[in-house]
PDB file of N, CA, C and O in Angstrom:
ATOM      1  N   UNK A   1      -9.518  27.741   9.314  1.00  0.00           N
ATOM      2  CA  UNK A   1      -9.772  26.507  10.011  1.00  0.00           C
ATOM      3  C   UNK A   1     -11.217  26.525  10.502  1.00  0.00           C
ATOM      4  O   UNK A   1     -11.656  27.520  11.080  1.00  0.00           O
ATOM      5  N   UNK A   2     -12.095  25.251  10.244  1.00  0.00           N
ATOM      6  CA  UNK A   2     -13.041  24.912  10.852  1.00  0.00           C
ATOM      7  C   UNK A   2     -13.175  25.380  11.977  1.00  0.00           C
ATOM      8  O   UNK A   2     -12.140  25.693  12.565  1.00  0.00           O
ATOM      9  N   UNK A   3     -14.580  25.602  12.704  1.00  0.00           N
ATOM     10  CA  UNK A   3     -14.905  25.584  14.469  1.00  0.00           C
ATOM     11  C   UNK A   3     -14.721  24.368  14.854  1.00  0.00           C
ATOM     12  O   UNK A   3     -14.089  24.208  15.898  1.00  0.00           O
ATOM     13  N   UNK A   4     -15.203  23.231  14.144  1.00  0.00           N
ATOM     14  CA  UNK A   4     -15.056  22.249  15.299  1.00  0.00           C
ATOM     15  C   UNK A   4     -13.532  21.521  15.299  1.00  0.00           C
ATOM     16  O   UNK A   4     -13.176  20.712  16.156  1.00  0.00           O
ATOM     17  N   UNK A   5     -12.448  22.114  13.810  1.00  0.00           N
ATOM     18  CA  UNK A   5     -10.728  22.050  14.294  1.00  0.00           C
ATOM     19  C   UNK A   5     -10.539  22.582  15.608  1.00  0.00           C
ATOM     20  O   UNK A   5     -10.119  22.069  16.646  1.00  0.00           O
ATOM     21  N   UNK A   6     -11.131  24.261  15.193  1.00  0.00           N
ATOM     22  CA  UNK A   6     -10.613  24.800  16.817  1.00  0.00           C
ATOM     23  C   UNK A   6     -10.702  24.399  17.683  1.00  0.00           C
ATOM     24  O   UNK A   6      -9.773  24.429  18.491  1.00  0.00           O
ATOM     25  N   UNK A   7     -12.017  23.750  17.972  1.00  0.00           N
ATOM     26  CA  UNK A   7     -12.506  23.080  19.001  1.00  0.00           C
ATOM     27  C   UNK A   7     -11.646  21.996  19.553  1.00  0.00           C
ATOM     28  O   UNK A   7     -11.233  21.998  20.713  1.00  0.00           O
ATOM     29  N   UNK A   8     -11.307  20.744  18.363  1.00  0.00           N
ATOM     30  CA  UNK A   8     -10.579  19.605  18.762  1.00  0.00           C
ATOM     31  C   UNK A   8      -9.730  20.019  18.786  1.00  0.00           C
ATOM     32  O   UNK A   8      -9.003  19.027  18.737  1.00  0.00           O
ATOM     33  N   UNK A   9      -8.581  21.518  18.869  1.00  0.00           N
ATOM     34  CA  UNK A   9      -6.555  22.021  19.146  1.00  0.00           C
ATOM     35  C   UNK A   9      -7.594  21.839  20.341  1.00  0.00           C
ATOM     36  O   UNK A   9      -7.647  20.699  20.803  1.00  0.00           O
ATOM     37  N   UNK A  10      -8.346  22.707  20.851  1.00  0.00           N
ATOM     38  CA  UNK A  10      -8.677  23.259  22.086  1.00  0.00           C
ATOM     39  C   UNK A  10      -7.838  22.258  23.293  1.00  0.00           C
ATOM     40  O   UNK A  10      -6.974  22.236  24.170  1.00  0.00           O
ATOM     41  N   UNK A  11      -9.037  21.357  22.414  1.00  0.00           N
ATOM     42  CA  UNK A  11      -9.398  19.929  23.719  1.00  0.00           C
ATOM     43  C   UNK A  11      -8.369  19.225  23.814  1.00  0.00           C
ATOM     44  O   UNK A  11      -8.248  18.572  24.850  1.00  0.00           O
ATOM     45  N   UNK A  12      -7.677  19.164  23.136  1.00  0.00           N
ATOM     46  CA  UNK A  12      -6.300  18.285  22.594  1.00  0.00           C
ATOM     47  C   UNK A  12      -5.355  18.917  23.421  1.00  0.00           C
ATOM     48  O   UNK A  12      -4.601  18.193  24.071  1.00  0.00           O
ATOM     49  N   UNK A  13      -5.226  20.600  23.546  1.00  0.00           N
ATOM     50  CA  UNK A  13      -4.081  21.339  24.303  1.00  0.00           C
ATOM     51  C   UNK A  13      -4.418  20.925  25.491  1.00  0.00           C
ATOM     52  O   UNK A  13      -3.440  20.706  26.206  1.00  0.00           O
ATOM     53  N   UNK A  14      -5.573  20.707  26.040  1.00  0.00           N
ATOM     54  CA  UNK A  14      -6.339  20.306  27.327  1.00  0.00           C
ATOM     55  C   UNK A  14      -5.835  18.927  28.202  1.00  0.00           C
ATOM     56  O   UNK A  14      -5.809  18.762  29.421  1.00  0.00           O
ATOM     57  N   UNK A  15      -5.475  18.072  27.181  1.00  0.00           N
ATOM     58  CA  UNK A  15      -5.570  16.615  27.865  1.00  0.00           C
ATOM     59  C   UNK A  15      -4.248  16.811  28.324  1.00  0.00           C
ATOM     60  O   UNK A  15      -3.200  17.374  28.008  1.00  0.00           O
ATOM     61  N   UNK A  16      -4.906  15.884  29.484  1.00  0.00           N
ATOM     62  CA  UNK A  16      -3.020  15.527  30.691  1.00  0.00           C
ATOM     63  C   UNK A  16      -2.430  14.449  29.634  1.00  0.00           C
ATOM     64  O   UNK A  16      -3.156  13.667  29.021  1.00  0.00           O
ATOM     65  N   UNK A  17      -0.883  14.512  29.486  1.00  0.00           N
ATOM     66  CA  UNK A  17      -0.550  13.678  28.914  1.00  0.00           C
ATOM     67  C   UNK A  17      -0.343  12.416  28.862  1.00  0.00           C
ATOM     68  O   UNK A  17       0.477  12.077  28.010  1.00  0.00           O
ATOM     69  N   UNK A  18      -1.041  11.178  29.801  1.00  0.00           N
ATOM     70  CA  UNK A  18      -1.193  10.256  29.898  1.00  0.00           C
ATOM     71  C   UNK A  18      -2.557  10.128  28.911  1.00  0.00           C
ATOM     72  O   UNK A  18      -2.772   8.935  28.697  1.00  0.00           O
ATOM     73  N   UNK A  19      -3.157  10.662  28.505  1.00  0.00           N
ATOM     74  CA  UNK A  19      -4.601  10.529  27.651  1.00  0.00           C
ATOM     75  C   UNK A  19      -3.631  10.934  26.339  1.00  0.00           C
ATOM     76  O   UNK A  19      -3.799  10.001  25.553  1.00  0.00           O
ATOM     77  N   UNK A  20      -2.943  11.638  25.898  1.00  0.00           N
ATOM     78  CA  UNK A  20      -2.638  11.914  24.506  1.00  0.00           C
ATOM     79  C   UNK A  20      -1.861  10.946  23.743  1.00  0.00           C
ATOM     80  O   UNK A  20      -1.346  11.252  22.667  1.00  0.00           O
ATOM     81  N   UNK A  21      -1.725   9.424  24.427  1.00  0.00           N
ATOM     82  CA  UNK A  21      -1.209   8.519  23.588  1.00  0.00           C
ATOM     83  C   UNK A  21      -2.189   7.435  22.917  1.00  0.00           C
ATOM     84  O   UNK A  21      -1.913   6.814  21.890  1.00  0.00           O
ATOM     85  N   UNK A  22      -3.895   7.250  23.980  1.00  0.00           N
ATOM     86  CA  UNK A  22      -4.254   6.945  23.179  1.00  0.00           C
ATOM     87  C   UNK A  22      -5.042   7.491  21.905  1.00  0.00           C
ATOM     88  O   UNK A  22      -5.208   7.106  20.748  1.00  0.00           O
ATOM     89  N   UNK A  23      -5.443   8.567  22.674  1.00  0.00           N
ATOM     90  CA  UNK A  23      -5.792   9.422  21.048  1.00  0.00           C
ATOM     91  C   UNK A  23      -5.337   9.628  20.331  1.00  0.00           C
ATOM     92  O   UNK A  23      -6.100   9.615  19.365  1.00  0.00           O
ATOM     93  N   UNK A  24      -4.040   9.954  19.975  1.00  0.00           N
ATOM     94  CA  UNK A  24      -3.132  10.018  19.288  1.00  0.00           C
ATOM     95  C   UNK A  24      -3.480   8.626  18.194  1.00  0.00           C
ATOM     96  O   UNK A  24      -3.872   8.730  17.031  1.00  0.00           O
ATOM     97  N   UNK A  25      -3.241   7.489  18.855  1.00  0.00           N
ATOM     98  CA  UNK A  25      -3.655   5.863  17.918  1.00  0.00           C
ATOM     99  C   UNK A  25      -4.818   6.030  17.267  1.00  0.00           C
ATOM    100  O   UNK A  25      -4.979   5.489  16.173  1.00  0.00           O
ATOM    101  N   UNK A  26      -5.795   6.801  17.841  1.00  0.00           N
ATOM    102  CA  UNK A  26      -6.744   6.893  17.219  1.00  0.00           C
ATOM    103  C   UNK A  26      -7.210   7.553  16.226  1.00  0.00           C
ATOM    104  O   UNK A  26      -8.100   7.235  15.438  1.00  0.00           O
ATOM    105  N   UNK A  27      -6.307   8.894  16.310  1.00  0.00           N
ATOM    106  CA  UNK A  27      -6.713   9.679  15.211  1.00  0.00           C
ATOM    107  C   UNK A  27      -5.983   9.359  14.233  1.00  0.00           C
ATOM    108  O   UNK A  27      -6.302   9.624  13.074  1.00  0.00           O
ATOM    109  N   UNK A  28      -4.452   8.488  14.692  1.00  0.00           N
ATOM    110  CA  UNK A  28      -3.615   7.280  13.386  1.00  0.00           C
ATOM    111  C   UNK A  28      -4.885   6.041  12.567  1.00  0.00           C
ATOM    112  O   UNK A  28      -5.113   5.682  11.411  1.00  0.00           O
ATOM    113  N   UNK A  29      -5.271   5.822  13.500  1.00  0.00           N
ATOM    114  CA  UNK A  29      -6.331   4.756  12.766  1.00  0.00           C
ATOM    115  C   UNK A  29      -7.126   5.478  11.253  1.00  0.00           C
ATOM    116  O   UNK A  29      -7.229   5.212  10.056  1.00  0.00           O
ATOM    117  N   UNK A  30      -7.498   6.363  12.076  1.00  0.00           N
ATOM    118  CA  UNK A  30      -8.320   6.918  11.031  1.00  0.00           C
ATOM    119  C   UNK A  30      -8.310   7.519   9.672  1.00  0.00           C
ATOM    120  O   UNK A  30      -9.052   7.724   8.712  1.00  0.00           O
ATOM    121  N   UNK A  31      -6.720   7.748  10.206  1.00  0.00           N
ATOM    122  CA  UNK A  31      -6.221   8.314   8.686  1.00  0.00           C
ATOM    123  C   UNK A  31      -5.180   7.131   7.848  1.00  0.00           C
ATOM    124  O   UNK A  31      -4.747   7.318   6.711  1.00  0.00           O
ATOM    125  N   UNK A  32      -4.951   6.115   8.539  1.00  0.00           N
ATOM    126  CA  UNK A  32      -4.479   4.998   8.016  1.00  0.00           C
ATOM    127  C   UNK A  32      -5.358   4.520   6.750  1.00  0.00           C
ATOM    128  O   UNK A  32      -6.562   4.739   6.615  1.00  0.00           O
ATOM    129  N   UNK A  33      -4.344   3.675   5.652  1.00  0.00           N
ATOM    130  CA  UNK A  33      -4.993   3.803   3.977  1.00  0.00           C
ATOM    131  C   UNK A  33      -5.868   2.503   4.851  1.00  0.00           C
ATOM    132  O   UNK A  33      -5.547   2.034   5.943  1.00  0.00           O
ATOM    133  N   UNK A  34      -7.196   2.063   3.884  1.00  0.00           N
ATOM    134  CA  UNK A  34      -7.858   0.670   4.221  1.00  0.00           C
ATOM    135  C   UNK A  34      -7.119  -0.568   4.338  1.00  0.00           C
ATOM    136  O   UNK A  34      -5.973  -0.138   4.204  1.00  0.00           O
ATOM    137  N   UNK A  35      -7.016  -1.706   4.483  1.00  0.00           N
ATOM    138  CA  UNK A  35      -6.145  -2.899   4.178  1.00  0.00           C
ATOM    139  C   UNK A  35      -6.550  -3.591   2.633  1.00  0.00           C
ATOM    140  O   UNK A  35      -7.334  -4.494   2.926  1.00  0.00           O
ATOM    141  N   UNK A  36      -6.467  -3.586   1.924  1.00  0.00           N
ATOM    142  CA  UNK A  36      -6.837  -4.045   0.980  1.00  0.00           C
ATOM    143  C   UNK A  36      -6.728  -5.460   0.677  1.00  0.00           C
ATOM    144  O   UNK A  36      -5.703  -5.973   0.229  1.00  0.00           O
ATOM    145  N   UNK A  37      -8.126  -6.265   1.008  1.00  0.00           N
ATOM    146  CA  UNK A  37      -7.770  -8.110   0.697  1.00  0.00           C
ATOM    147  C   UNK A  37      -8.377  -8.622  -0.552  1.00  0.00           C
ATOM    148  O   UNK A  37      -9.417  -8.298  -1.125  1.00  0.00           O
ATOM    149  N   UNK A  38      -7.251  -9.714  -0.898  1.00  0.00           N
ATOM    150  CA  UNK A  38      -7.726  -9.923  -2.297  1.00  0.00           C
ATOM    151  C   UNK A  38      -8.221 -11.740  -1.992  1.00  0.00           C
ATOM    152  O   UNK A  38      -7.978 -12.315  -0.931  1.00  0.00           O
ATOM    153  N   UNK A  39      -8.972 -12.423  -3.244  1.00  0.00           N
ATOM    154  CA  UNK A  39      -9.597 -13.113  -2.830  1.00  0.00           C
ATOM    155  C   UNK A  39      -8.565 -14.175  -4.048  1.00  0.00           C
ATOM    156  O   UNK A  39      -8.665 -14.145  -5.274  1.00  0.00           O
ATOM    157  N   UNK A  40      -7.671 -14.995  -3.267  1.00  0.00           N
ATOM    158  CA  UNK A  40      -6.747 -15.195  -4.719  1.00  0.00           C
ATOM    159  C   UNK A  40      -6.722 -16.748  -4.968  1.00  0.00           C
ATOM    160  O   UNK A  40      -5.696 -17.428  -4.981  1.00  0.00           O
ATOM    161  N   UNK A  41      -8.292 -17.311  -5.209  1.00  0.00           N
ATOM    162  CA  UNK A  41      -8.156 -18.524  -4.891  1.00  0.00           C
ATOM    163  C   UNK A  41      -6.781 -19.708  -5.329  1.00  0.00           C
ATOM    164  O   UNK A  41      -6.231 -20.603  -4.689  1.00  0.00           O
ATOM    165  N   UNK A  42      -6.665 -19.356  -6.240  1.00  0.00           N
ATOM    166  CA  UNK A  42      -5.402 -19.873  -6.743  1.00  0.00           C
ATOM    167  C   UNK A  42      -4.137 -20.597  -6.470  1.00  0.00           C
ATOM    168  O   UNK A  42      -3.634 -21.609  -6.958  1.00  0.00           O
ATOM    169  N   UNK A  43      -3.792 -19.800  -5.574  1.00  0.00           N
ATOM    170  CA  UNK A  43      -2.597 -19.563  -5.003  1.00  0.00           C
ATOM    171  C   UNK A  43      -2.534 -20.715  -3.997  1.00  0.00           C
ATOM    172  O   UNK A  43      -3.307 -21.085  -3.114  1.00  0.00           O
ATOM    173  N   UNK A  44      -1.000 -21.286  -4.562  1.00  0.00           N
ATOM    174  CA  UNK A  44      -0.660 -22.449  -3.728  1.00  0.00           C
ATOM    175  C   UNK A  44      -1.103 -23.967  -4.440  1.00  0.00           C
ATOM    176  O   UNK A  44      -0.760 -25.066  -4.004  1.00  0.00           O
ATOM    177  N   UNK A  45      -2.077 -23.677  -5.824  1.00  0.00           N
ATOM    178  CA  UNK A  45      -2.440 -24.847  -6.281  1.00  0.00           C
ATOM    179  C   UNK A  45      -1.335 -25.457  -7.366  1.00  0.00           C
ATOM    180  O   UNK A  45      -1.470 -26.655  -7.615  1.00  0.00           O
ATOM    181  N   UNK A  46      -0.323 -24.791  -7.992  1.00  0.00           N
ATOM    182  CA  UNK A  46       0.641 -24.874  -8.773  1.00  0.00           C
ATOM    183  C   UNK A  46       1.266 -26.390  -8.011  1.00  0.00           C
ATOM    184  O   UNK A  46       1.682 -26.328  -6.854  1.00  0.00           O
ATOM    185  N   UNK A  47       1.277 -27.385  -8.585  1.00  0.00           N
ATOM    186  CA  UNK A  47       2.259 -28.642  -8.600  1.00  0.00           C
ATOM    187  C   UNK A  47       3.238 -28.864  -9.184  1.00  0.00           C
ATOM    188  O   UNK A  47       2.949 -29.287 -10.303  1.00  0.00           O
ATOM    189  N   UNK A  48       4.685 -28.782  -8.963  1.00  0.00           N
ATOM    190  CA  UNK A  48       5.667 -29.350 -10.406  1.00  0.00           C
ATOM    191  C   UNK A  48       7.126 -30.066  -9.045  1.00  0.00           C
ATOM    192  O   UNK A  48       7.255 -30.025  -7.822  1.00  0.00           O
ATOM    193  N   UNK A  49       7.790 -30.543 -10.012  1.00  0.00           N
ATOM    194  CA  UNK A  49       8.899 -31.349  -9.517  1.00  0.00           C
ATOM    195  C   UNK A  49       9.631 -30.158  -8.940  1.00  0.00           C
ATOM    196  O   UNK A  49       9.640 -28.965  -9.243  1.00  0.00           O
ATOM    197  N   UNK A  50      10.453 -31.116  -7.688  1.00  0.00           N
ATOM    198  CA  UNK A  50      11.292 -30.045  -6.541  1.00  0.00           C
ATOM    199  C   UNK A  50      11.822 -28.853  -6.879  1.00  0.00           C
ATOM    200  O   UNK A  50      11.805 -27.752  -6.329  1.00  0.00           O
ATOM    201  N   UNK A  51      12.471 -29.411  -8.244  1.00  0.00           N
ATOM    202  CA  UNK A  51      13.660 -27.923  -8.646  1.00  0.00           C
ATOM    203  C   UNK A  51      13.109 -27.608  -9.891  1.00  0.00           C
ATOM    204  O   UNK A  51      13.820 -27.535 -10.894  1.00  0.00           O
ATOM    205  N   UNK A  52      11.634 -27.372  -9.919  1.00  0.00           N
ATOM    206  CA  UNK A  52      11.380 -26.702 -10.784  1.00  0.00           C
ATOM    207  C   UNK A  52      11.459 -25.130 -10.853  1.00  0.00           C
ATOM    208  O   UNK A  52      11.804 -24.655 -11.935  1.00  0.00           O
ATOM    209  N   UNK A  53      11.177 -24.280  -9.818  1.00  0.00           N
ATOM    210  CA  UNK A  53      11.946 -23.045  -9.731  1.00  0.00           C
ATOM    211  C   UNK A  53      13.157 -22.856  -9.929  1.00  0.00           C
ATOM    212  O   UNK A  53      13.384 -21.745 -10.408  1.00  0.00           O
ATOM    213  N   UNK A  54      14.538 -23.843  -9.659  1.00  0.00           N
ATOM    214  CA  UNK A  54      15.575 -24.082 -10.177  1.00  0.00           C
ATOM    215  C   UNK A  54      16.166 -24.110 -11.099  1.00  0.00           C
ATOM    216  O   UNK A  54      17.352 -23.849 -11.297  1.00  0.00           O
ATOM    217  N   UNK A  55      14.952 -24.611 -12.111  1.00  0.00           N
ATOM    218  CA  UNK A  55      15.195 -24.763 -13.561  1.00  0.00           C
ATOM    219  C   UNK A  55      14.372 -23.798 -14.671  1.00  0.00           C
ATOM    220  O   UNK A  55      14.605 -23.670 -15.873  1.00  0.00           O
ATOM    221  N   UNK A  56      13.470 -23.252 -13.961  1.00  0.00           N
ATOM    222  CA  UNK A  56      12.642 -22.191 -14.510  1.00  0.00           C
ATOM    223  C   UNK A  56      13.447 -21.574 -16.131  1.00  0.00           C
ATOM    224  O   UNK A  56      12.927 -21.632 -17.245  1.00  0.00           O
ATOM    225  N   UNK A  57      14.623 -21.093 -15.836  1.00  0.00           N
ATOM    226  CA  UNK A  57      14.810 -20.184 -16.815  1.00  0.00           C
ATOM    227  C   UNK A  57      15.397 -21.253 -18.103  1.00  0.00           C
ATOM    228  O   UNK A  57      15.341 -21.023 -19.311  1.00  0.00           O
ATOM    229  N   UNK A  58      15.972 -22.489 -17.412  1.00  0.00           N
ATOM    230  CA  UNK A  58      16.567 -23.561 -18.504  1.00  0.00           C
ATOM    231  C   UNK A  58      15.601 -23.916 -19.346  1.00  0.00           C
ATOM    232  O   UNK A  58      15.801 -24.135 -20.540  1.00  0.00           O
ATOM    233  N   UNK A  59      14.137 -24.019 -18.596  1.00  0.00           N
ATOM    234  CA  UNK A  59      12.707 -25.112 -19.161  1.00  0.00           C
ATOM    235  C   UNK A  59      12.471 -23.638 -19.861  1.00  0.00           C
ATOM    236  O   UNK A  59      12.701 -24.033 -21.004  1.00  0.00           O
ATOM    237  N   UNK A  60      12.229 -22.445 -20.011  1.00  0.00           N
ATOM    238  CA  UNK A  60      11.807 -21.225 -20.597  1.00  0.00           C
ATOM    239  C   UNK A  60      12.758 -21.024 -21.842  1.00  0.00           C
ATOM    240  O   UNK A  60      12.243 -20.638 -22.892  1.00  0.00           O
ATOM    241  N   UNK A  61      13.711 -21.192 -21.802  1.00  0.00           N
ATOM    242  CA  UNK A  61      14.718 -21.336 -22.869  1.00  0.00           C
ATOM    243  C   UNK A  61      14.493 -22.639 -24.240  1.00  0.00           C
ATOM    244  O   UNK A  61      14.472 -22.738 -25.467  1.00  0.00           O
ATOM    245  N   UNK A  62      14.387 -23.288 -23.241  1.00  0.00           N
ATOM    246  CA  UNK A  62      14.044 -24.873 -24.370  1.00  0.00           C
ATOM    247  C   UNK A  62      12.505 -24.612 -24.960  1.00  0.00           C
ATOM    248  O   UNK A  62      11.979 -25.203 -25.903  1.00  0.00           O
ATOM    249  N   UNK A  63      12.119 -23.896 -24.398  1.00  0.00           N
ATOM    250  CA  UNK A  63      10.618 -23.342 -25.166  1.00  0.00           C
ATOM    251  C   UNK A  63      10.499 -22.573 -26.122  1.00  0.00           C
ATOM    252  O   UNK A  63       9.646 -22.857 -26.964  1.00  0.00           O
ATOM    253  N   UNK A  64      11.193 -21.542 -26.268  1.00  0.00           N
ATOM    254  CA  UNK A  64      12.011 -20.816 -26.626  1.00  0.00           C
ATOM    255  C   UNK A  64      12.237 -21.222 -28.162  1.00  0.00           C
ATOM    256  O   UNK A  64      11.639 -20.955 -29.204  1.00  0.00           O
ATOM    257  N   UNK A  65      13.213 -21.881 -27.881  1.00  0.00           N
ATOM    258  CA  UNK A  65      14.507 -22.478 -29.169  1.00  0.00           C
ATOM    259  C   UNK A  65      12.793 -23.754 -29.800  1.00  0.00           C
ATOM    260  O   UNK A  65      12.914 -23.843 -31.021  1.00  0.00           O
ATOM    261  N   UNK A  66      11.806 -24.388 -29.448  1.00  0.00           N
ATOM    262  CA  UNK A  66      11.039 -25.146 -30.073  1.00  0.00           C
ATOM    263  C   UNK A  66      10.347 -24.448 -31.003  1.00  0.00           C
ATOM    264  O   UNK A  66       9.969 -24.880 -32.091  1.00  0.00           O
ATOM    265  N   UNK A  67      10.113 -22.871 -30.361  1.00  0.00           N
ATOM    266  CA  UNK A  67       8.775 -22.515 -31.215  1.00  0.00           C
ATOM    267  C   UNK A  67       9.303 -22.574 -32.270  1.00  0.00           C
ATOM    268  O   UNK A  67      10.523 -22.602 -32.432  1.00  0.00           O
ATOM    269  N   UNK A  68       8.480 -22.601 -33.127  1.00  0.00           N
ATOM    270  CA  UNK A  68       9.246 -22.219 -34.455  1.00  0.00           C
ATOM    271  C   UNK A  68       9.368 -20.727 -35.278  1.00  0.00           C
ATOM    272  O   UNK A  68      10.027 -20.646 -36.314  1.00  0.00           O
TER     273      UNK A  68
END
């Protein structure tokens, strides 16, 4: 183990336990994955009649049976 691990058990065995909850969040932050945002302009522009999710697999079928 590192000196400055030892160092931070040290300090860590040290704190009164009213201090070890927020450090605790903190050293969670840090090792938490990034948030990853996507830029999806898209989304939400789709228009079709009410029960078209309803009918999805009927209208996919009749497509289907056209191709040739």
């Amino acid at each position: 183990m590192s000196v400055m691990r030892e160092e931070l058990h040290h300090l860590v065995d040290r704190l009164p336990e009213e201090k070890v909850g927020p450090l605790l969040r903190l050293v969670r932050e840090q090792l938490a994955e990034p948030l990853i945002v996507r830029d999806l302009p898209f989304i939400g522009t789709l228009e079709a009649e009410p029960d078209f999710a309803e009918r999805a697999e009927e209208i996919l079928r009749s497509e289907d049976n056209s191709s040739p």
